[in-house]
C-alpha positions as YAML, in Angstrom:
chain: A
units: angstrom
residues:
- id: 1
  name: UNK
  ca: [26.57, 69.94, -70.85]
- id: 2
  name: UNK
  ca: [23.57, 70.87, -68.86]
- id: 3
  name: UNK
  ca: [22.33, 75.11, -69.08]
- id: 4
  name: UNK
  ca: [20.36, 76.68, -67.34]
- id: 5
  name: UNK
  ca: [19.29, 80.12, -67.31]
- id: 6
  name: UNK
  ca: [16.55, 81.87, -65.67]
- id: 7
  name: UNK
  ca: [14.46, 84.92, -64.25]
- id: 8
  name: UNK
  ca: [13.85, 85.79, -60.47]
- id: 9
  name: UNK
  ca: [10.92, 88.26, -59.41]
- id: 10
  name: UNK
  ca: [11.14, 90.23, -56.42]
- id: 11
  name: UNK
  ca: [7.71, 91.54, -54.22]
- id: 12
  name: UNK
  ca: [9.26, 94.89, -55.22]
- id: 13
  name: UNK
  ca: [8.94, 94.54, -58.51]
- id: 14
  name: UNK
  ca: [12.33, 94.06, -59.54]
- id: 15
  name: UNK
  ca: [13.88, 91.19, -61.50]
- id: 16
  name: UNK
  ca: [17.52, 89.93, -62.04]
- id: 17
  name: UNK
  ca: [18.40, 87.24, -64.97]
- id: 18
  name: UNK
  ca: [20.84, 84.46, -64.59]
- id: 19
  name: UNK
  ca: [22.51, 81.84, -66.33]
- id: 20
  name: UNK
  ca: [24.56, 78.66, -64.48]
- id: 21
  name: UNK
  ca: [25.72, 75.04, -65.07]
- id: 22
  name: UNK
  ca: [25.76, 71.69, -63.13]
- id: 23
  name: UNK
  ca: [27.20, 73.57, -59.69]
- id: 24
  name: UNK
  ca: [23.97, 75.27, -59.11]
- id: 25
  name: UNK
  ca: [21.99, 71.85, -59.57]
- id: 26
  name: UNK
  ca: [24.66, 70.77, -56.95]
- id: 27
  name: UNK
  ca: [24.07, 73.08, -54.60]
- id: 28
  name: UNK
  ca: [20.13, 71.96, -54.94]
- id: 29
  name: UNK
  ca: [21.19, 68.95, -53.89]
- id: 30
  name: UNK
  ca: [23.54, 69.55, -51.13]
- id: 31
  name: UNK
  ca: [20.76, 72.26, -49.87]
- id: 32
  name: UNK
  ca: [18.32, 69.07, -50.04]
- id: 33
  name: UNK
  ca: [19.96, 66.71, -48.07]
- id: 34
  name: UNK
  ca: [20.56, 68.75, -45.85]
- id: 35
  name: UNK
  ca: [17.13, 69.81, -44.91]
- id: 36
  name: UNK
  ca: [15.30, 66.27, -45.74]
- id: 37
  name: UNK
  ca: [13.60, 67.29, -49.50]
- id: 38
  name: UNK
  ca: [14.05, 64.94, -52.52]
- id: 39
  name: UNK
  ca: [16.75, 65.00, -54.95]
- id: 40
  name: UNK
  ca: [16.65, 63.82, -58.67]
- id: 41
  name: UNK
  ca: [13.07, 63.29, -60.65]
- id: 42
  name: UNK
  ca: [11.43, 63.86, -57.43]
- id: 43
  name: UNK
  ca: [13.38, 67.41, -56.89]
- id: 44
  name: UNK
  ca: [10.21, 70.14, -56.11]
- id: 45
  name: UNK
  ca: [10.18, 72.32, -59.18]
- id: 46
  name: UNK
  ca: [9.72, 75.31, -57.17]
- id: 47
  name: UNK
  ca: [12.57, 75.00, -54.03]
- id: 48
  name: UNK
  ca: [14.89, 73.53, -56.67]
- id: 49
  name: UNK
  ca: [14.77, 76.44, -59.30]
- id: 50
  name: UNK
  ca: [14.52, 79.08, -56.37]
- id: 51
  name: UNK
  ca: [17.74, 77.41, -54.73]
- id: 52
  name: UNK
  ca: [19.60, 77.36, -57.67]
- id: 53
  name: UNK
  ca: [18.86, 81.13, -58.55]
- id: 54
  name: UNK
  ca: [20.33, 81.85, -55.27]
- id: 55
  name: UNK
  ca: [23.44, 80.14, -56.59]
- id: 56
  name: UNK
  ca: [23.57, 81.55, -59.59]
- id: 57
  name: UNK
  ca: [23.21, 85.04, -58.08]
- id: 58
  name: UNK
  ca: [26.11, 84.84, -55.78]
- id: 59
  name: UNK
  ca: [23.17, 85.81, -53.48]
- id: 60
  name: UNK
  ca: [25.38, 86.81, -49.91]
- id: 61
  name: UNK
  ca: [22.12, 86.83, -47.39]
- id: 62
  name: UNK
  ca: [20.60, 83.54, -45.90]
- id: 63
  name: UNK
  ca: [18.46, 81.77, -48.65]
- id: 64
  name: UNK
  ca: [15.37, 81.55, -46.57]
- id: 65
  name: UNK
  ca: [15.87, 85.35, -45.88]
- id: 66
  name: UNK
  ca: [16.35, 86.22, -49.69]
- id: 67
  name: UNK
  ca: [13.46, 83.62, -50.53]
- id: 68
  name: UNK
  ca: [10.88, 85.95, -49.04]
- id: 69
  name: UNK
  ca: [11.56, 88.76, -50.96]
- id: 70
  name: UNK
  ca: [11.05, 86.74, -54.31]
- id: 71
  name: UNK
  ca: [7.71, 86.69, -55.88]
- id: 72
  name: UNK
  ca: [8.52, 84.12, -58.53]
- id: 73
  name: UNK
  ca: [11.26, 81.80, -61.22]
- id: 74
  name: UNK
  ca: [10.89, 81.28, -63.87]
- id: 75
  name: UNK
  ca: [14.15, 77.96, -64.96]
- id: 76
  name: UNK
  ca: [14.66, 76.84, -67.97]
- id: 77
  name: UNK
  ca: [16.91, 73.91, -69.02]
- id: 78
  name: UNK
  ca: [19.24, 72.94, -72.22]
- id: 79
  name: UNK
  ca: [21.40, 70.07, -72.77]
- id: 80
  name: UNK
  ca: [19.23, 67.65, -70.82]
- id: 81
  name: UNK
  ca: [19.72, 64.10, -72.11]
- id: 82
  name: UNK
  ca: [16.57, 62.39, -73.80]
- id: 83
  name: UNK
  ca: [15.14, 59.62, -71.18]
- id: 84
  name: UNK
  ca: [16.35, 56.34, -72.74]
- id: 85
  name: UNK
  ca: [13.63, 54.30, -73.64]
- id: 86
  name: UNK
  ca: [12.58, 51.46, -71.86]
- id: 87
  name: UNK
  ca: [14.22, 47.75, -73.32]
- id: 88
  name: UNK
  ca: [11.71, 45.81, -75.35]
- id: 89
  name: UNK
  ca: [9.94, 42.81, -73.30]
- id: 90
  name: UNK
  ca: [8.70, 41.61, -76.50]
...
C-alpha cells in the first residue's frame, strides 16, 4: 500500500505535518485533468505534492488561495513498487 507523509511551510512561518494514502494521489489526478497538467511519471513534483497536502489537510479554502500562503513541501513516499525491469532482448 502506497504512504505518504509530508511537511507544508507557510510564508508565516508556520508548518503543519501530514500523512495520507492513494486518495490524495487521486485527487492529484482528478485536480490534473481537470486543469490540463500531466498525470503519472510525468506528474510535476511540485503541483502534485502541494495538491495532495491540500488533501491531506482537509484544507476548506480554494487550493489556489491556500497555495499562496505556502512557502514550501516537502513529500515523501513508502510502499512504491520497484520499476520492473525491462525483458531481455538478448
Amino acid at each position: 500500500m502506497l504512504k505518504f507523509r509530508g511537511k507544508v511551510g507557510y510564508v508565516d512561518g508556520t508548518e503543519e505535518s501530514f500523512e495520507t494514502g492513494t486518495a490524495a494521489l487521486a485527487a492529484y489526478e482528478t485536480y490534473a485533468l481537470r486543469h490540463g497538467y500531466p498525470v503519472g511519471e510525468n506528474m510535476p513534483p511540485t503541483l502534485g505534492a502541494m495538491v495532495m497536502a491540500h488533501h491531506a489537510l482537509g484544507i476548506k479554502e480554494g487550493f489556489d488561495v491556500w497555495r499562496d500562503r505556502v512557502a514550501g513541501v516537502e513529500l515523501e513516499a513508502d510502499g512504491i513498487p520497484p520499476t520492473p525491469e525491462a525483458p531481455s532482448t538478448a
